[in-house]
N, C-alpha and C positions, 0 to 999 in steps of 0.2 A: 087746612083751616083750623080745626084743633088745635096742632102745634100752634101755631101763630095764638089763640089766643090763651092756649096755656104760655106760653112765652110772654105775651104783654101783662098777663095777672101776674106772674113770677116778680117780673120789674117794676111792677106795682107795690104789691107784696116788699120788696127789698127798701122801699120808701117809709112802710108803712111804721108808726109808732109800734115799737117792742114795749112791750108789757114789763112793768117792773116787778123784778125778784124779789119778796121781802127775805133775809135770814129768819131761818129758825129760830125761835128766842129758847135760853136757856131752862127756862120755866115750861117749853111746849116739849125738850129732849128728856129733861125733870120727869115728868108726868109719864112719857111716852117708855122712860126706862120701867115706874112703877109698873105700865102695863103690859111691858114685856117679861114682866119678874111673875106676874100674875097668870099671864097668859103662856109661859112657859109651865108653870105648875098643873095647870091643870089641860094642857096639851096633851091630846089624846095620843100623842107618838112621844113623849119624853124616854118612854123607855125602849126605845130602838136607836140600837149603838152604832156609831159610827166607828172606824178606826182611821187612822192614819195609817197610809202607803209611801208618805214620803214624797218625795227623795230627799234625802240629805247633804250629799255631797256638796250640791249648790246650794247655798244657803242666801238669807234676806238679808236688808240694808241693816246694818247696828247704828245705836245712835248714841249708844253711851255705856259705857263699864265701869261699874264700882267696885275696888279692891279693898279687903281689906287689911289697913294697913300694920295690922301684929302679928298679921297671916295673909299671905300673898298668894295662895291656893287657894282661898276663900273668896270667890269674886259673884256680881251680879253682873249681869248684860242682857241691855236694852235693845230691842229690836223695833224698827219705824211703826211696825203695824202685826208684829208677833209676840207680843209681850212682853216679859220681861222674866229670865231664867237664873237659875241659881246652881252654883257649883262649888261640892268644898271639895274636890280633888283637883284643883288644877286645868280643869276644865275638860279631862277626859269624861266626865258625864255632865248631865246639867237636867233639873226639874224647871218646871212651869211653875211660877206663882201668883201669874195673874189672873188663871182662867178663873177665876170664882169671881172676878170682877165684871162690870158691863164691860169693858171695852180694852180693844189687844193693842191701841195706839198710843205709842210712846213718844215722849219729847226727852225728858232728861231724870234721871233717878239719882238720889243721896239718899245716903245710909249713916243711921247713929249706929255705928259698931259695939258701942256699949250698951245699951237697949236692945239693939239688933230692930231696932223701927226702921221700916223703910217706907219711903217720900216717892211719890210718882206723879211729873208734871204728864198729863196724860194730853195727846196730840203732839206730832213729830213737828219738832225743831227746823226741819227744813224745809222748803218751798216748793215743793215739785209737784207735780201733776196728780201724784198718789198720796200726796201727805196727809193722812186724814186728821181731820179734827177730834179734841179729845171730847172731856167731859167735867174737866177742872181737877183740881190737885188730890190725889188718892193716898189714904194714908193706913201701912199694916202697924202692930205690937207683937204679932205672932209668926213671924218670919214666912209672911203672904198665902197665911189659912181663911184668913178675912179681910175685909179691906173696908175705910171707911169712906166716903165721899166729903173731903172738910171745905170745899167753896173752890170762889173761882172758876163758875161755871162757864161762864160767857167767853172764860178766855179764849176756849178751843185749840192754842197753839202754845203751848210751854221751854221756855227757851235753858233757863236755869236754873238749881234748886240749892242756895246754901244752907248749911242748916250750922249755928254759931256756934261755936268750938267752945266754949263757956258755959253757955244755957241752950241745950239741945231742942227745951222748949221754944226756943226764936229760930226759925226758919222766914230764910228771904228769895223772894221769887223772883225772875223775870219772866216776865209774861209776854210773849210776843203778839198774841191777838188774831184775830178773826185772818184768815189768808184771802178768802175772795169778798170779803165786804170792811167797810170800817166799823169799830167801835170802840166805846171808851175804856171796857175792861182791859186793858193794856200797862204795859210799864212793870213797877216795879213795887211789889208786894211784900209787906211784913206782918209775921203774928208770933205775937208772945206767951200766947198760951196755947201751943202746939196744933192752931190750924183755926181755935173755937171763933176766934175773931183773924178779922184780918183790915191792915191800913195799905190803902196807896201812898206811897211814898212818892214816886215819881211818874210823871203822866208826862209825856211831849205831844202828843196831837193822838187822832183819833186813826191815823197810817201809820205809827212808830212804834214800837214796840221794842222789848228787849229781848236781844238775841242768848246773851253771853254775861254774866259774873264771875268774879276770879276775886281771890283774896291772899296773901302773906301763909304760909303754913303753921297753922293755928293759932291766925290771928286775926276773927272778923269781922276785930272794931274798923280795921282801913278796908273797905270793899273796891273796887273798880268793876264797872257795867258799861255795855254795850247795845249805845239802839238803834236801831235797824227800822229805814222807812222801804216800806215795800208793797206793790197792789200787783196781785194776780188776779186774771181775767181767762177765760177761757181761749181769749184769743190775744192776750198780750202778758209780756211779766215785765216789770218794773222792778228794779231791786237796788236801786236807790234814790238819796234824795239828802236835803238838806238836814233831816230829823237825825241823818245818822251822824253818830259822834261817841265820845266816851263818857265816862262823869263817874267820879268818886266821891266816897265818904269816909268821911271820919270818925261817924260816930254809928256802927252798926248797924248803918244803912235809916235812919230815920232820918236824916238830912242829904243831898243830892247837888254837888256843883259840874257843873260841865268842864271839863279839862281839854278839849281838844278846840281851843279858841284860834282866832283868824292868826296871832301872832307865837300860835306853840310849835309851829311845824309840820302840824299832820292838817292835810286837804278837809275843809271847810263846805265844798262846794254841792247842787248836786250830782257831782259824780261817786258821789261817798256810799258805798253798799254797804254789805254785810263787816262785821268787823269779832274777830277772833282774840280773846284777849289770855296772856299767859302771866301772870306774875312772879316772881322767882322772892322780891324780899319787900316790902314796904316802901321800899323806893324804884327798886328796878321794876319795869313793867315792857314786855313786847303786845304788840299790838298786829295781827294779819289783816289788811285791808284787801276788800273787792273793789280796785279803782275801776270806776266804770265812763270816767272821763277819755275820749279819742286821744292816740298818741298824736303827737307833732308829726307831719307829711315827712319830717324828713327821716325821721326816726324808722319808718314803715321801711325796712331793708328785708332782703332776704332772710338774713339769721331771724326774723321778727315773725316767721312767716306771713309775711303781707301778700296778698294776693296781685297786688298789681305787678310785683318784685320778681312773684315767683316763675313769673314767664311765658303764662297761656298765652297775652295777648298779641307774642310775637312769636311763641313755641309752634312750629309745625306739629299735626296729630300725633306724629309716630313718634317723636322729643317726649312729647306730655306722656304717654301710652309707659314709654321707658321710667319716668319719676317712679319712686317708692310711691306703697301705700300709705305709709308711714307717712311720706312727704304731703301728700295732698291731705287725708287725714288731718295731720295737725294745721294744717293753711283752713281747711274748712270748717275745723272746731273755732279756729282764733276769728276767724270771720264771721261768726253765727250761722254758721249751716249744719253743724253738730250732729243737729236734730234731724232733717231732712235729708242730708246725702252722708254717702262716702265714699270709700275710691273707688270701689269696686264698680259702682254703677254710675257715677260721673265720667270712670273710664269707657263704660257700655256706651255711655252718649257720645262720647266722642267716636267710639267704634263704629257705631249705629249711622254717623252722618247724619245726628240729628243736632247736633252744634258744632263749631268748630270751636280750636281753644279761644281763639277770641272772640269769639260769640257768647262765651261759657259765663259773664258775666252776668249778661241778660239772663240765658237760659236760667240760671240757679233761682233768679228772684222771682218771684209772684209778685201777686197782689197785695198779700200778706207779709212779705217778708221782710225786716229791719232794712233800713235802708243803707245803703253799700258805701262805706266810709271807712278810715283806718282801725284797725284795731284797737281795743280796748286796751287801757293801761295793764287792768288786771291785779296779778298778787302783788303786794307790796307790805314788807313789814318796816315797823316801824319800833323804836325803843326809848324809852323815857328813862334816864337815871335819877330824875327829880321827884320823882312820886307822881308825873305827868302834868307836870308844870310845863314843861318843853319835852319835842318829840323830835327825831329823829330817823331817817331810812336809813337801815342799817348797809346798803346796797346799791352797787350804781348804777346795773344793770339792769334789762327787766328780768321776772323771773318765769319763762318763756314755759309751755308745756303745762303746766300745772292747772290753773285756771279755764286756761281758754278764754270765752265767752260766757261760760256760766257759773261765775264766782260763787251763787247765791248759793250752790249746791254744796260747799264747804264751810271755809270759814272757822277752819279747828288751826289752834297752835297751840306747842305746849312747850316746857322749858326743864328741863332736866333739875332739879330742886339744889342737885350738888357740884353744878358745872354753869356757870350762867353763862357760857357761851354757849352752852348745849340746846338747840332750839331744833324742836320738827313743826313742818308745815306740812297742813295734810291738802290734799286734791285730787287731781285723779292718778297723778304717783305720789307717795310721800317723800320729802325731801328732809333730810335731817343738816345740820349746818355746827360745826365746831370751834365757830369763828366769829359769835355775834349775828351769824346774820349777814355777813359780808360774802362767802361764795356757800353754794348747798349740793349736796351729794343725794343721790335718789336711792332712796334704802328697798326700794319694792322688788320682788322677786319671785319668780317664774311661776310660787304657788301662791302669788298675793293680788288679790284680785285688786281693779284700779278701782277707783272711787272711794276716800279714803271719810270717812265720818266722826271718829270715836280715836282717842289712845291714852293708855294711858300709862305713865312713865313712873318705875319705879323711884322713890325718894329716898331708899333704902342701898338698891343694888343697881348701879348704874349697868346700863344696855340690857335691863329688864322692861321690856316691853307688852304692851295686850294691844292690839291695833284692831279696830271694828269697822267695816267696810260694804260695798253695794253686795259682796260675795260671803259674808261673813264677818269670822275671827279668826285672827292669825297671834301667834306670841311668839316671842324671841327673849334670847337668853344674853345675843352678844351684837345689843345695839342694832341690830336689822341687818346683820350677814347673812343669818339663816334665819329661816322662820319655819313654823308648825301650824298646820292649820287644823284646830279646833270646832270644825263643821259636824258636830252630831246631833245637832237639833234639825226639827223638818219646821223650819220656818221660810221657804221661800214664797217668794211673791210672784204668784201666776195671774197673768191675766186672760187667758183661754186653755180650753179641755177639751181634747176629741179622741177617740177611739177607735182599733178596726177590725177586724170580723176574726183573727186569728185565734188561734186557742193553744194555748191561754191569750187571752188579748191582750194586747200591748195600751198604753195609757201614752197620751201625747200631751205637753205643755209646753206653753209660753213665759218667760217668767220675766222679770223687770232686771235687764242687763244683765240676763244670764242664762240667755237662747234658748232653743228650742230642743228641748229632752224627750224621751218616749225609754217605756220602759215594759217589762211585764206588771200586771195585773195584781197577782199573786208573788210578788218579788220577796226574798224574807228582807225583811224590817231589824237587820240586826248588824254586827260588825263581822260577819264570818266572810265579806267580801274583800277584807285585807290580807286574809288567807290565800284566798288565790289570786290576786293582784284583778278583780277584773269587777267592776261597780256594774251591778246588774241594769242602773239608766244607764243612755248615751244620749251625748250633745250631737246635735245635726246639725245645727246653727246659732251662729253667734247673736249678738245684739241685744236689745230688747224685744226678747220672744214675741212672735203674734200670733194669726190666727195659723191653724194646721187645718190640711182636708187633706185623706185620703183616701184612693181608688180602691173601692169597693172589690173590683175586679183581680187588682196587683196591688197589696199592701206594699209594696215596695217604690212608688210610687207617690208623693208625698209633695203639695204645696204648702210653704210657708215662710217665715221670712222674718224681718224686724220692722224696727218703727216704720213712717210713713212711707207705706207701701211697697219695700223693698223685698219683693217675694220672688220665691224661685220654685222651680219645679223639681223635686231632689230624685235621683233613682238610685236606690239604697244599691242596687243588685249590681248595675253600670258604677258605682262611685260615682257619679254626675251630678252637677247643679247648672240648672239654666235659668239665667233671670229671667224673668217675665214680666217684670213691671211697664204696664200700657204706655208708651208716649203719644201726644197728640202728633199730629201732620206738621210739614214741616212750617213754620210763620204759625204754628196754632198757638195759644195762650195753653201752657201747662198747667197740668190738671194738679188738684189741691187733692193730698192725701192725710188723713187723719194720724195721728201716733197709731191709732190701732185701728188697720185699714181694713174692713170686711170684704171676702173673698168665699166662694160659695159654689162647690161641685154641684151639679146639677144631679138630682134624684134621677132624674129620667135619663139621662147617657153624661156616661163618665169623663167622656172626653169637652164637654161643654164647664167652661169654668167662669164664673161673674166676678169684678172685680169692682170695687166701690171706691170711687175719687169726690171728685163732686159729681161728677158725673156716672152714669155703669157702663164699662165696659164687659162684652160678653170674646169670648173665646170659643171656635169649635172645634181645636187640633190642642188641648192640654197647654194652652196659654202661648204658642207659636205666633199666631197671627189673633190681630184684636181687630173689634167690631163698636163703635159708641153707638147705644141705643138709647139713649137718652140725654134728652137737655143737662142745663146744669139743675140738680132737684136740689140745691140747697138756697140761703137766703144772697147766694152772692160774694160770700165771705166778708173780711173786716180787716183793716189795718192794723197791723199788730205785727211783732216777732214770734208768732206761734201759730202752725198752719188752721185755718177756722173755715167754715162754711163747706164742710165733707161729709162724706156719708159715714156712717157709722154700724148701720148692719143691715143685714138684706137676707130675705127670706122667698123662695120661692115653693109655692103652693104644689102639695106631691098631688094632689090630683091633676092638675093642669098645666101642661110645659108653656114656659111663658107666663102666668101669671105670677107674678114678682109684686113683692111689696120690698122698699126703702126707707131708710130713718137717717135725719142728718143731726149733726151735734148744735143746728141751732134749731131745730124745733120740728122740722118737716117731716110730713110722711107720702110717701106718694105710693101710688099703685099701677102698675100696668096689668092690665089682662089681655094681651097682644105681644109678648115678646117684645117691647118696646116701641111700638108703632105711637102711640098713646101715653100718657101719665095722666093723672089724673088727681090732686093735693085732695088728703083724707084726714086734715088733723084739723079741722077750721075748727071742731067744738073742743077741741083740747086744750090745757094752759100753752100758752106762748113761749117758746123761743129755749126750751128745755132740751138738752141732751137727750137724744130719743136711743136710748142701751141698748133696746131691743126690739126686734118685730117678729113674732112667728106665725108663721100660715099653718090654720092646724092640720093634722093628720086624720079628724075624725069627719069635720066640718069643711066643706068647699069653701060657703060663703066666710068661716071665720077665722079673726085673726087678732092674734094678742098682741100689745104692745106696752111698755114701760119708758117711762121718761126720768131721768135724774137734772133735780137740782144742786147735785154737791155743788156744781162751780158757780153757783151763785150764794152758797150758804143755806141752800136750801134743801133740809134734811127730809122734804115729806115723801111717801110713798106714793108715787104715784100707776098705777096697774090699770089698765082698762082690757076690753075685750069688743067685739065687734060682731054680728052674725051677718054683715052684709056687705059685707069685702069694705068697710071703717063710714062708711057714709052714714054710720052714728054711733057712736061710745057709748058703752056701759064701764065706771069706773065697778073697780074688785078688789078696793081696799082695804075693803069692812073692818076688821079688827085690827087691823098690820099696825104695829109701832110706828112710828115717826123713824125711819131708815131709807136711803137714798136705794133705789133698786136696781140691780144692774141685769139682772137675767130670769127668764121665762121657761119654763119647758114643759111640755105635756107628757105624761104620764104614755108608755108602750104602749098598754095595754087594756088602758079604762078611760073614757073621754070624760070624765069626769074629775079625774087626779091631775091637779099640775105643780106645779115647784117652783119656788122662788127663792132667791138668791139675792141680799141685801146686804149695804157693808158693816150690818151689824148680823151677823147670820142669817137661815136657810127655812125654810116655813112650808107645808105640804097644805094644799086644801082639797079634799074628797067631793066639793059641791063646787065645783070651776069657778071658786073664788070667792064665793060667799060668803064663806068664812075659812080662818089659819089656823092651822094648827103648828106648834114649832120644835125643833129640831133640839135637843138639848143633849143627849149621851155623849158625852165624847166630845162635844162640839163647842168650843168657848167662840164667844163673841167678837169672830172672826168676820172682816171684809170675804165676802163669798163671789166674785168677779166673773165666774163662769159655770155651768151643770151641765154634764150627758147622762144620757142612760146607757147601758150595754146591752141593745135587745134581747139579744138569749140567754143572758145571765139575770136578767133585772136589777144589775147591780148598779146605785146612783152613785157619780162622782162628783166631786166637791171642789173646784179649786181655787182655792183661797188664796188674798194677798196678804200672805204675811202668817202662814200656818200648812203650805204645801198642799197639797193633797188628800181627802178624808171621803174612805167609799163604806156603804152600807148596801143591806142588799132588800128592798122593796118589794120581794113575790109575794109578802104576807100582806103588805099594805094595799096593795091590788087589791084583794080580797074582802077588803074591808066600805066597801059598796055602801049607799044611802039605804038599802036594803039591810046588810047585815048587819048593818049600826043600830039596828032596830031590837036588833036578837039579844038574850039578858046576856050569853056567850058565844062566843066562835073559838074554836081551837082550828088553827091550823094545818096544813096536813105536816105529816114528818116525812123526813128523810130515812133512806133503810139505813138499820145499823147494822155494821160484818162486826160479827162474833168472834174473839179475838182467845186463842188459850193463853194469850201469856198479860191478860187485863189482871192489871193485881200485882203483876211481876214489874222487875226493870231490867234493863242487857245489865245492870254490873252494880254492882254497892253503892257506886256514886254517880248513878242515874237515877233522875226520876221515875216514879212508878209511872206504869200505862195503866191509867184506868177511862173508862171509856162516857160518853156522854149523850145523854139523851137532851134537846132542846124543845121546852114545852113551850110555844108562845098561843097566846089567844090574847083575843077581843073579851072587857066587859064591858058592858051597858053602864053598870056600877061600881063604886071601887068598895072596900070594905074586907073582908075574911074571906076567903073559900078556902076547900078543905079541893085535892085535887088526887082521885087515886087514880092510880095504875093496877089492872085488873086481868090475869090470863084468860086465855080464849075462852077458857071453859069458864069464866065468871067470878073465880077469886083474886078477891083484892091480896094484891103481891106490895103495896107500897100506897101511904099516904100520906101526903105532905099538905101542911097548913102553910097558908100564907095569905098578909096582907096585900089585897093587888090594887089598882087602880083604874079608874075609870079610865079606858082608852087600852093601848097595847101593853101587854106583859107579856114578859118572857121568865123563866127560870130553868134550871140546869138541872138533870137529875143523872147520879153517876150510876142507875142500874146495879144499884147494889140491894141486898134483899134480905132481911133477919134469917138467922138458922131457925127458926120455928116456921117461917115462911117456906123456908128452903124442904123442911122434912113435909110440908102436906104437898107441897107442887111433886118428892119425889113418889110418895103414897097416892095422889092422881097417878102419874104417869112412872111407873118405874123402868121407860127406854129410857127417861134421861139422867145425866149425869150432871151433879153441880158438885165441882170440889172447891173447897178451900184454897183459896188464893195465898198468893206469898205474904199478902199483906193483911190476912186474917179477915178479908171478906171472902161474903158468896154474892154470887151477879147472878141475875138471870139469863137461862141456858135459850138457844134458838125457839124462834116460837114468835104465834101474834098476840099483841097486849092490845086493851083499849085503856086510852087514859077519859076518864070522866072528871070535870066541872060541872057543878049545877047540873043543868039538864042535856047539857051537849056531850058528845063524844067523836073519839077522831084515833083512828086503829094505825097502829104504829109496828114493823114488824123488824125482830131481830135473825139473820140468816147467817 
């Protein structure tokens, strides 16, 4: 009976008016950065360091590279949500120079080379799920030691930056605009006094925006622009429309005609996407269009990969079973299934006798899914010799492979400055063409990751290349025969973190189209891994990484998988993967999996695994056979091309097997306390219809349980955190202080019920009174998307993993310690660690080694910030060492190398003359074995050397 009328409120519910999302207005992000700048300052943890672990190998999406052109070792590169680096060797090193800014999301960067000013449209240029929004146009003088913020706030999405080859002070933007809502800060932007004012030049509607400007080589009074009509939704993408088209100027961009008219040549209609613009002279112009208009039925043939062509619906199982990967792959990217399947597991359905190939139709589609029609046109280049008075396809063919289904994710061509038949298009391989445009060669190769974003083509030294991609940087010397990849930054983009009990422990992640890695702990952070040929991570799965859990029992033993809910059971020891993703019965409606599907080892026995669709599946043989214990707990889903109305994460309660809580991505929370017998909707008093990031059942409290909700996909940047003491049947929000940042993760503290962690896409926040009040994360830590957090119980070490900055771990035993109690005390010092006594501190193995000398770490707690004097004092009570320093109210830490005055040294040997202090190689004396107390103020905390 329950069921039945939780089932009629659900259908109720899926009727009922959804609450409207307002955007964050750029005055509320304004404010909210002041009070993170504030609130960082006087953050009682600013001084506990994180570091980065990496990994590097696999690196984050690029979105653009600036070279300089009197020097071609001298380059910038932009990363979608890791900021923005800098290299003047050629790219075997590279510094950060954005972290001193609020935010690590890039759209497009220009460089005045003679000034050395650099331009940053802040918010990535492309459309995807991750693309975060920036904070308007940033501007450095000092080659990225400071940065200004000159306007443009509203824009959020920054598409191009010219800056005029004459008067460095005129920079012209295109501004692409808000990604999940509409507004007017759009179009195309001019200022002539380097940022201080700024003019709209060009506005087309309040959906259009500009992707793309391109100009003559230095020359730009003739500009050409690019705009792009486009609406994401959390459950649909749109990526074109009639706004999109080209339009030039003549006169430095203060005047705007449209060039791409009904009688020029180039498509008019809305099937017009994204569109990529190359200039080679003032008059020649290539154009890359994303046609998003259906081909002609007749066109859909085999070589097209059309699906009705390719053969399921007359193919017997064991035909389809033999097809390439490859083959099906490409049929199901150009069809929009991309996202949802691939071969591997359309092959399992067919294995499984849970469709046949001509069944296979049905099966694929949901409720949600783009409705089943021919293939998109796709890439199409086009070329103007007129200055884009008339256009032309340079090509009679389609250009098949490249595109697929999701154009919007490209959109780059470029044109070799000394060959004007020289043209690359980038996609998910890049094609280069020596012919206009008329046939193309796939330049991509075995160490170049697909998904291609960035390149840039020497104007100097033809087949000089810098190509920027979902994997990185790659450069090539001879046109794209060979290339080099330039992966030594740790900017990848993880979206979960877990760990397991080994020791050293290994580090598990998921990253964005660049599978699933695990590594050691303690890995070095350096290049000596090219020495032995062997990169201390390893890939276990391809894809877009998701979530990992592993067996407590057998670390060898390992679920996880990629996007919507493609998981597997891996055993490192057997080399085995076995898929395990749940199908419904046979005639059931297929379950709707999220891009990032939650999945969840049960605390209480290892072999019990939850699986989150719209509905939970439970497992109790390690994902073998599956169990539905519950309804659907979301609102029903939504029509769109992008799976919607799924669960999103799931938490079950370590006191009690069976009680489970779930979060869906349209706003739901439900709870069973019966192993699924029951559900029971626990978010009535919560805002509406929000992305639910997170739910945790705490570890200290039965009755409690935390939860966060995000509005990124509606524009909506608030923080929203709640907490519950009575399994959610009422909310206490815990946002008190928290900036305006969208939240994606929760976690409670090992060891103290009162410590938990939060993780937002503008950085990571610790609160000591369960959410009262924030404190924030700053050492080490630039204002990073923060996507996921674990702790390592026996180490206290917290991890970090970031989209768009890899990995960043610190170690939290001291912050445990720091209790509503000791917070009261004027000091706490810490306890130490022992120190081993070393003869050769002082020394080095050889002339050109560094010295060993050794190091004492004093951290404590003050009440108050100000002076202290902090000494070091032998057992017997003389002071051996005092150090002054200015500390700060909240944690300090400082270094002391145990080194000790020769006056110091002759009364410690006149105390005690068993011991011996000699002269070191390096003309210190250190202190000999023995117990010290270090004193502040009136605390103290014995530290011993053995």
């Amino acid at each position: 009976m329950m069921f039945r009328i939780f089932l009629m409120f659900l259908f109720i519910s899926m009727f009922s008016v959804s609450a409207q999302q307002v955007p964050t207005t750029a005055d509320a992000v304004k404010e909210s950065l002041i009070q993170k700048e504030k609130l960082q300052k006087q953050s009682l943890v600013k001084n506990l360091a994180f570091e980065t672990i990496g990994p590097k190998v696999m690196s984050g999406r690029v979105v653009d590279v600036e070279v300089n052109p009197e020097n071609n070792s001298e380059f910038y590169v932009g990363y979608a949500s890791g900021g923005v680096w800098y290299t003047a060797n050629n790219g075997s090193s590279f510094k950060p120079v954005l972290d001193s800014a609020p935010t690590q999301n890039v759209g497009d960067i220009a460089v005045d080379w003679k000034t050395k000013t650099i331009w940053v449209g802040t918010g990535e240029n492309n459309s995807s799920r991750s693309s975060y929004a920036g904070i308007g146009i940033l501007k450095s003088t000092n080659q990225g030691v400071t940065w200004e913020n000159m306007g443009l706030k509203e824009s959020h999405h920054i598409g191009r930056i010219i800056i005029d080859s004459s008067h460095p002070e005129t920079v012209i933007v295109g501004v692409t605009g808000h990604l999940y809502s509409n507004n007017k800060e759009r179009g195309i932007y001019k200022t002539t006094d380097g940022g201080t004012t700024w003019e709209q030049k060009l506005f087309i509607n309040d959906s259009t925006g500009i992707i793309d400007i391109d100009s003559p080589l230095n020359n730009t009074k003739i500009l050409y622009a690019s705009s792009w009509t486009r609406d994401r939704k959390a459950w649909n993408f749109s990526g074109s429309g009639t706004g999109s088209a080209i339009y030039k100027s003549n006169d430095s961009g203060e005047n705007w005609s449209k060039v791409t008219l009904a009688n020029s040549g180039f498509p008019v209609d809305d099937g017009v996407g994204r569109i990529g613009l190359a200039v080679f002279n003032e008059d020649i112009v290539y154009a890359l269009l994303d046609n998003q208009n259906r081909r002609p039925p007749g066109d859909a043939d085999i070589n097209n990969n059309s699906f009705n062509t390719m053969g399921p619906k007359a193919m017997p199982g064991e035909d389809f079973l033999k097809l390439s990967d490859k083959k099906i792959n490409a049929f199901l990217k150009t069809n929009g299934f991309r996202e949802k399947y691939r071969a591997e597991n359309v092959k399992q359905i067919i294995r499984s006798g849970l469709a046949k190939p001509s069944e296979l139709t049905n099966f694929l589609k949901t409720t949600n899914a783009m409705l089943f029609e021919t293939p998109v046109i796709g890439a199409e280049v086009y070329k103007s010799i007129d200055g884009g008075k008339s256009w032309a396809k340079t090509h009679n063919n389609y250009i098949d492979d490249l595109y697929y289904s999701y154009g919007y994710y490209f959109g780059e061509i470029r044109v070799d400055l000394q060959d004007e038949n020289g043209i690359y298009v980038l996609g998910v391989p890049i094609l280069k063409s020596k012919d206009g445009g008329k046939t193309f060669k796939n330049i991509s190769q075995e160490n170049v990751h697909a998904d291609h974003q960035a390149l840039w083509v020497s104007p100097n030294k033809q087949g000089h290349l810098i190509d920027g991609n979902d994997g990185g940087l790659n450069m090539s010397y001879d046109d794209g025969a060979t290339w080099e990849k330039l992966n030594v930054n740790a900017v990848g983009q993880f979206y979960a973190i877990n760990v397991d009990n080994q020791t050293p422990y290994n580090v598990y992640g998921g990253l964005q189209d660049n599978g699933v890695w695990f590594g050691p702990h303690n890995a070095k952070h350096d290049r000596s891994w090219n020495q032995s040929g062997h990169y201390p991570w390893e890939g276990i799965m391809g894809g877009d990484g998701m979530k990992i859990e592993i067996d407590n029992r057998n670390p060898d033993i390992i679920y996880t998988g990629y996007q919507f809910g493609n998981y597997y059971r891996i055993d490192r020891e057997k080399e085995s993967q076995t898929y395990i993703q749940p199908k419904p019965e046979e005639g059931g409606e297929p379950y709707r999996f999220n891009w990032q599907t939650p999945i969840l080892l049960s605390q209480h026995n290892q072999d019990i695994l939850y699986f989150g669709g719209n509905k939970v599946m439970r497992s109790l043989n390690q994902g073998t056979d599956w169990d539905v214990i519950s309804p659907d707990l979301t609102q029903g889903g939504k029509t769109g091309n992008v799976a919607y109305g799924t669960l999103t994460t799931m938490s079950e309660s370590p006191f009690q097997f069976g009680l489970i809580y779930t979060g869906s991505d349209d706003g739901l929370l439900q709870v069973t306390k019966n192993g699924g017998a029951t559900w029971k909707l626990i978010n009535n008093t919560l805002p509406k219809d929000l992305w639910v990031s997170r739910v945790v059942a705490s570890k200290y409290k039965k009755e409690r349980v935390y939860a966060t909700l995000n509005g990124y996909r509606f524009d909506d940047f608030k923080s929203y955190v709640y907490v519950s003491d009575n399994y959610g049947e009422t909310w206490s929000a815990i946002n008190s202080n928290l900036p305006v940042s969208a939240v994606n993760v929760i976690v409670e503290d090992e060891n103290s019920a009162s410590i938990i962690y939060l993780g937002t896409d503008n950085g990571a926040y610790v609160s000591f009174n369960t959410g009262e009040s924030w404190e924030a994360f700053v050492e080490n830590l630039p204002a990073v998307a923060v996507h996921d957090m674990v702790i390592h119980k026996e180490s206290n070490d917290l991890l970090l993993a970031t989209h768009g900055r890899s990995i960043y771990k610190t170690n939290v035993s001291q912050l445990q310690k720091m209790t509503a109690d000791s917070l009261q005390n004027e000091v706490v010092i810490f306890p130490f660690k022992t120190v081993k006594h070393s003869p050769r501190w002082g020394d080095s193995y050889s002339q050109w080694s560094n010295t060993i000398t050794p190091e004492l770490e004093i951290a404590f707690y003050s009440h108050e910030g100000g002076d202290k004097a902090i000494t070091i004092s032998s057992k017997g009570g003389k002071v051996v060492k005092t150090i002054s320093k200015s500390v700060d109210k909240g944690y300090n830490v400082l270094t002391y190398n145990l080194s000790i005055s020769e006056k110091i040294r002759a009364k410690l040997l006149k105390k005690d003359t068993s011991i011996s202090i000699e002269k070191a190689k390096n003309n210190h004396y250190y202190l000999p074995k023995g117990n010290y107390v270090v004193k502040i103020d009136g605390a103290k905390e014995t530290f011993v050397i053995e």
